[in-house]
N, C-alpha and C positions, 0 to 999 in steps of 0.2 A: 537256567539262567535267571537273574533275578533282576526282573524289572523295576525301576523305576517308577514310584507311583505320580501322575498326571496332576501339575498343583492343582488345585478351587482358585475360582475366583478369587475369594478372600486373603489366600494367600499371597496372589499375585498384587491383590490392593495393598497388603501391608510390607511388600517390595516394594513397591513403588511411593510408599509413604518414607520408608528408611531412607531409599535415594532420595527424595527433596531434603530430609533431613540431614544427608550428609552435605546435599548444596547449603541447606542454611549453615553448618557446621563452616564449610568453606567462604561464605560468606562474612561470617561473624569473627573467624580467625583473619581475614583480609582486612576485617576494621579495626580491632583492636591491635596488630600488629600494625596498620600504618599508621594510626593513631601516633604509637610508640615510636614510629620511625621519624613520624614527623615531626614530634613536639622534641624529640631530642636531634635530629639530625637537618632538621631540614630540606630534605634530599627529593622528597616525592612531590614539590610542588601542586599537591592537594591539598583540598581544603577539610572533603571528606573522604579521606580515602578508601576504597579505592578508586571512591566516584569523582569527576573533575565538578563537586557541589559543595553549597553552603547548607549546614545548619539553618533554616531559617521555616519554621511552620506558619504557614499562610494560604489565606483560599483566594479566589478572585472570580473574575466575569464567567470564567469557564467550568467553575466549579458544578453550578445545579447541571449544566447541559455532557459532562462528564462523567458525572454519575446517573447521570438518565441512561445515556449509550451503555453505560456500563451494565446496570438492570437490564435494559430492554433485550440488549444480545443474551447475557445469560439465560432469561427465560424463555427466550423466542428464537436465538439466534439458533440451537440444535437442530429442532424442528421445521423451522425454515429453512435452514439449508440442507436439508434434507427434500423437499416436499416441492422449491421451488425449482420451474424449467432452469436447467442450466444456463440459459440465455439473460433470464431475469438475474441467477443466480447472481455471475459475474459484476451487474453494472451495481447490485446490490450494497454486494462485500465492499467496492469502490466507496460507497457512496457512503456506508456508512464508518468504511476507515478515515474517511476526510473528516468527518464528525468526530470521530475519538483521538485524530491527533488534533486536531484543532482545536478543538476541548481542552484539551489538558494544557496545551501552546497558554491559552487565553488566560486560564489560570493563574500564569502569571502578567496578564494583563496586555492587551493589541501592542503597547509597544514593547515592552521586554520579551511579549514573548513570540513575537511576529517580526513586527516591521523593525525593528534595531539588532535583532538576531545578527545577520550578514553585514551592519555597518562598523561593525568593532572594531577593532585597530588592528585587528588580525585578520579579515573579512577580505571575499573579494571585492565587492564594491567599494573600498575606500581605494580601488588603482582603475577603477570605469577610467577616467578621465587620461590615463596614460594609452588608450588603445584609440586612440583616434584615427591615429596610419597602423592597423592590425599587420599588415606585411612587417613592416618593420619592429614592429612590440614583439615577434613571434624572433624576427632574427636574433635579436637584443634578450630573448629572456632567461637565456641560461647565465647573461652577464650580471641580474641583479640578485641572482639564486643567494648566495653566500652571507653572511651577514655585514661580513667586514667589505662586501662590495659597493659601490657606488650608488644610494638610491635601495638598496635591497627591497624586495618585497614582502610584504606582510607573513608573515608564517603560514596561513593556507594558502594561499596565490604561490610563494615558494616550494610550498611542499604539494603540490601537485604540479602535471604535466598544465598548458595552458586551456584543453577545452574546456576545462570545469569553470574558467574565469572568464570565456570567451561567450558559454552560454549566460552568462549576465552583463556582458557588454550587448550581446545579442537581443535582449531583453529590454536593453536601455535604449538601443538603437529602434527599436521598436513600438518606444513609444513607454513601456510598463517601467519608469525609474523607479529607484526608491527601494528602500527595505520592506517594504508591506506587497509591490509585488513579486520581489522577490521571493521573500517567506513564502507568499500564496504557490508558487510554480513549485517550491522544495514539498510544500504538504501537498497540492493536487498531482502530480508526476509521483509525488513519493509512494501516495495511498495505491498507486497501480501496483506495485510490486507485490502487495498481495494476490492480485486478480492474475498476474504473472505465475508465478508458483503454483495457482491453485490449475491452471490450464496445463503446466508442466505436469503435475502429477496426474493429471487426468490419460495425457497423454501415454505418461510413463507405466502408471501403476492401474489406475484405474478409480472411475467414477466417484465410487463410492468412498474410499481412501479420501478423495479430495474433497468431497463434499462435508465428513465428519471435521475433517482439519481448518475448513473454511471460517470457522468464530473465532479459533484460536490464532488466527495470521491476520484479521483483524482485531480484535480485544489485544494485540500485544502490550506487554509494556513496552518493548522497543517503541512505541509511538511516544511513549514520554521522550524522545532524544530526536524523535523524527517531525517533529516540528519545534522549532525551526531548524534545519539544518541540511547544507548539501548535502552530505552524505547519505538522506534519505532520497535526492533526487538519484543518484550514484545507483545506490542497492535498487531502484527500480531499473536503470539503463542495462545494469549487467543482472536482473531478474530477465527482463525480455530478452537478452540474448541467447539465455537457458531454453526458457521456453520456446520461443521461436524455433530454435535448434530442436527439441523436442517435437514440435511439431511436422518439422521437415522431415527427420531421420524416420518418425511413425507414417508419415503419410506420402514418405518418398518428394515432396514438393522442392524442387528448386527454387523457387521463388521464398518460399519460407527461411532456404538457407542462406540466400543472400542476403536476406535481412537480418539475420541472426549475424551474418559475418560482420555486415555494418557495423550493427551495435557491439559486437566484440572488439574492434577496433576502436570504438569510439570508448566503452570501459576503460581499455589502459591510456588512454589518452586523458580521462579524468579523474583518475586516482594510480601512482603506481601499484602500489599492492593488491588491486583491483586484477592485477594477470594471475591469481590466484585462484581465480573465478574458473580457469582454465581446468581446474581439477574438476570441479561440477560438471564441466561441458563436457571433459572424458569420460563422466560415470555415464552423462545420457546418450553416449556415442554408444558405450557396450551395451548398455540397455536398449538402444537401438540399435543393434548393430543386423538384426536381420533385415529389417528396414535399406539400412546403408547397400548389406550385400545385395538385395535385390536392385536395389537405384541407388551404385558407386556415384553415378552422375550428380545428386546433392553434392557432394564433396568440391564440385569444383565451384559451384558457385557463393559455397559457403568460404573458399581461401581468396575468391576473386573480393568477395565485399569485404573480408577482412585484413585486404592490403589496402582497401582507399583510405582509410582516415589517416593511417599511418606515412602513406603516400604524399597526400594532402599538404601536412605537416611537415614532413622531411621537404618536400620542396617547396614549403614557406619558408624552411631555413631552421628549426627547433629539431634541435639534435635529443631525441626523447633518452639515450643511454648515458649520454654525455648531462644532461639534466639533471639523471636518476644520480651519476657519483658526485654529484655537485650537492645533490639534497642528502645524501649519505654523508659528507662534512658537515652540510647544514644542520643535518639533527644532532652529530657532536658538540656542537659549536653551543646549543640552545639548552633547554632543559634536558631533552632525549640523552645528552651527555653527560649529565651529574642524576638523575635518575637510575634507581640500582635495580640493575636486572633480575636479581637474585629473588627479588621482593616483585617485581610487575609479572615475572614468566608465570606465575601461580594466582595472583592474587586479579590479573588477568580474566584468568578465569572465572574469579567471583564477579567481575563487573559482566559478562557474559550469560552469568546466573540472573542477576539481576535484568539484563534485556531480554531474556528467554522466557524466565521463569519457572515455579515447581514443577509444575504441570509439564513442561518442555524437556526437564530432565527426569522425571517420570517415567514419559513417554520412550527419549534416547533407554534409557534403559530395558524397557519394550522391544526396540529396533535391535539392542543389541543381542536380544536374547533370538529374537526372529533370524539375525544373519547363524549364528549359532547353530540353528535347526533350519538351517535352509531346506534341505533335504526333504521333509517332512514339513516344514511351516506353508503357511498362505503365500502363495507364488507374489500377488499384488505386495503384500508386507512385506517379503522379501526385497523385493525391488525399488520398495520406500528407504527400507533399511541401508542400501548400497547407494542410493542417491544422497539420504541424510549422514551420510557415514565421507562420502565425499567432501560435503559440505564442513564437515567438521575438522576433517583432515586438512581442510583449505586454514579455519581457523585456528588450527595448531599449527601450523607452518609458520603463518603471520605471529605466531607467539612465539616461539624458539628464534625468527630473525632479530628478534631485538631492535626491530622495528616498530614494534607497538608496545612504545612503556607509555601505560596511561592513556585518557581518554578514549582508551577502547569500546566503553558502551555505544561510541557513535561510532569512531572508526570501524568497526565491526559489524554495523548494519548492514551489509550488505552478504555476510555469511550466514550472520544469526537468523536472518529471515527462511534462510534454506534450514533450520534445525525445528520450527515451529510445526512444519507438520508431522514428528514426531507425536503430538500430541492425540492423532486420528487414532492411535491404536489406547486409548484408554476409556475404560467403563464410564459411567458417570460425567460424563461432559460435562453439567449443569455446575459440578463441584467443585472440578481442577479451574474453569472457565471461571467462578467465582475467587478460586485464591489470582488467576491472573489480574483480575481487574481489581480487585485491591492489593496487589502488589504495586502496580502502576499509579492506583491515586494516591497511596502512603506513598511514595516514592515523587510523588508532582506534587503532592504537598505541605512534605516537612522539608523537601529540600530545594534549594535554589541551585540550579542546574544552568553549567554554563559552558562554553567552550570558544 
């Protein structure tokens, strides 16, 4: 029989150079073909497609302190997470993802790119002032969903369920008005979703896995879109629900799964395409699953917490299904309707590239060779592989519904961050970790990024 000879390294680095190569290839075919779509058709409602950005090269306040983060982690970030207690690890990666999205935010300067983010005319906060009697704002919200309805609401308040608007009435009630601290709650909540993931895979795969992966789920570019924007508060609410889950199903704790069911409920409640999250939690159910068999008992406290939010809501009076086909007219009704799917179901995917990075699909290409040779591969790599492979199965769903034409770089922060610890399995951290972080600041850069 004739064996198979075992690649070299080197071979396996210059795999993994062809796959970023064919993302840039899918990148650069998504720009010049919407380019073309747009200057003749008009259809894609972008400016740069297939990013929802402007042409516009410029530095600002955040400039020197985003390429400092940028440095500092590449040279130090490997080593240190490696070297520090897990304990320190955690509040680490926190602390200094709040820095690199904030950075890049500031860039385009405290007010465009912080405090006026969420006041736009599409923004929750420009309907604060309609929730004064919240009972009654929750009966009434499916009536202002449509466009051609009475008063409609802004296109992210309409196109989500009400908790995502209700946490910034919550906010206001509290005392923190304003877009500035608004913005602050989306980047300090958003930056946990790294520390999220990195405790899942610890849980799931192991130690070391998560601690190589730990600079790269900070240094994202996805932080270029995750400040300012709910959608980075989102992708940390239903990060912790993973984790959490993770933590119960490994340590047997019911109390972990009740919390995990909370924030499950509370995810479709602030985004609907957020119940897609639901493929992630089944990868770490069979990944846990000896866990489960031994303490079946997790299981009830994780369906108990995740009927309150839904609970909650249903008898405020917000019919969450009856919402969802109401916002399924509303997206025909708006751009989502003259937007050509033929052109977003692929090109999708380059905006995807773009929040990931080379490095990211590198990596995925790593994970896919690892499920391949499961048999025979590293048990922990294996089991990153089927968790990250979940993740991305969540993200092709969301692209085939024809529900995400456009602005996916944001909309999709809350999958992409599950595909970033692909990058644990590659050589040379110092290297790929260097193309991310200049992906990210040519990207914060030259382009004016909006949504």
């Amino acid at each position: 029989m004739i064996r198979t000879p075992p690649t070299t390294p080197s071979r396996d680095l210059r795999r993994d150079v062809y796959a970023a190569g064919a993302a840039a290839l899918l990148v650069t075919a998504a720009v010049l073909a919407g380019r073309h779509i747009q200057d003749t058709r008009r259809t894609l409602f972008v400016d740069w497609p297939p990013l929802l950005a402007s042409w516009v090269p410029h530095t600002g306040p955040g400039t020197p302190a985003a390429v400092l983060t940028a440095v500092a982690t590449v040279a130090y970030g490997p080593v240190l997470a490696a070297r520090l207690p897990w304990r320190a690890l955690l509040p680490a990666a926190w602390g200094t993802s709040v820095v690199w999205i904030l950075s890049l935010a500031l860039v385009d300067g405290w007010h465009r790119g912080v405090a006026e983010r969420l006041t736009t005319r599409h923004e929750y906060l420009q309907v604060i002032d309609r929730f004064h009697d919240v009972p009654a704002a929750l009966r009434g919200f499916t009536g202002h969903i449509l466009l051609d309805s009475p008063d409609n609401w802004p296109a992210h308040v309409a196109g989500h369920p009400p908790a995502a608007t209700l946490t910034f009435v919550l906010l206001d009630r509290a005392g923190l008005r304003g877009g500035g601290w608004a913005g602050m709650w989306c980047v300090v909540v958003g930056a946990t979703a790294c520390v999220a993931v990195l405790v899942a895979l610890r849980a799931l795969a192991e130690e070391v896995l998560a601690r190589r992966a730990a600079p790269f789920l900070v240094l994202a570019p996805a932080a270029v879109w995750m400040g300012t924007s709910a959608d980075a508060y989102f992708a940390a609410v239903a990060a912790w629900a993973v984790a959490l889950l993770a933590l119960a199903v490994t340590r047997g704790s019911p109390g972990w799964a009740g919390a995990s069911g909370l924030l499950f409920g509370l995810t479709c409640y602030l985004s609907y395409g957020l119940t897609l999250v639901t493929l992630i939690a089944g990868a770490v159910l069979v990944l846990g699953r000896r866990g489960v068999r031994r303490r079946p008992v997790v299981l009830a406290p994780l369906l108990a917490g995740l009927a309150v939010v839904p609970a909650v809501f249903t008898l405020a009076g917000f019919d969450w299904w009856e919402a969802y086909r109401l916002l399924v007219t509303r997206y025909g009704q708006g751009a989502g309707g003259i937007r050509p799917y033929g052109y977003w179901v692929w090109a999708n995917l380059a905006c995807a590239v773009l929040v990931t990075g080379a490095a990211t699909v590198a990596g995925l290409r790593r994970t896919t060779v690892s499920l391949l040779r499961h048999r025979s591969g590293p048990r922990a790599g294996v089991r990153l592989a089927f968790l990250l492979s979940a993740a991305l199965a969540a993200l092709l769903v969301a692209d085939l519904s024809g529900m995400s034409k456009a602005e996916t770089e944001r909309i999709w922060l809350p999958f992409a961050l599950w595909l970033l610890p692909a990058c644990a399995l590659l050589p040379r951290p110092r290297l790929w970790l260097t193309a991310q972080a200049l992906l990210a600041l040519l990207l914060n850069h030259l382009l004016l990024t909006g949504w």
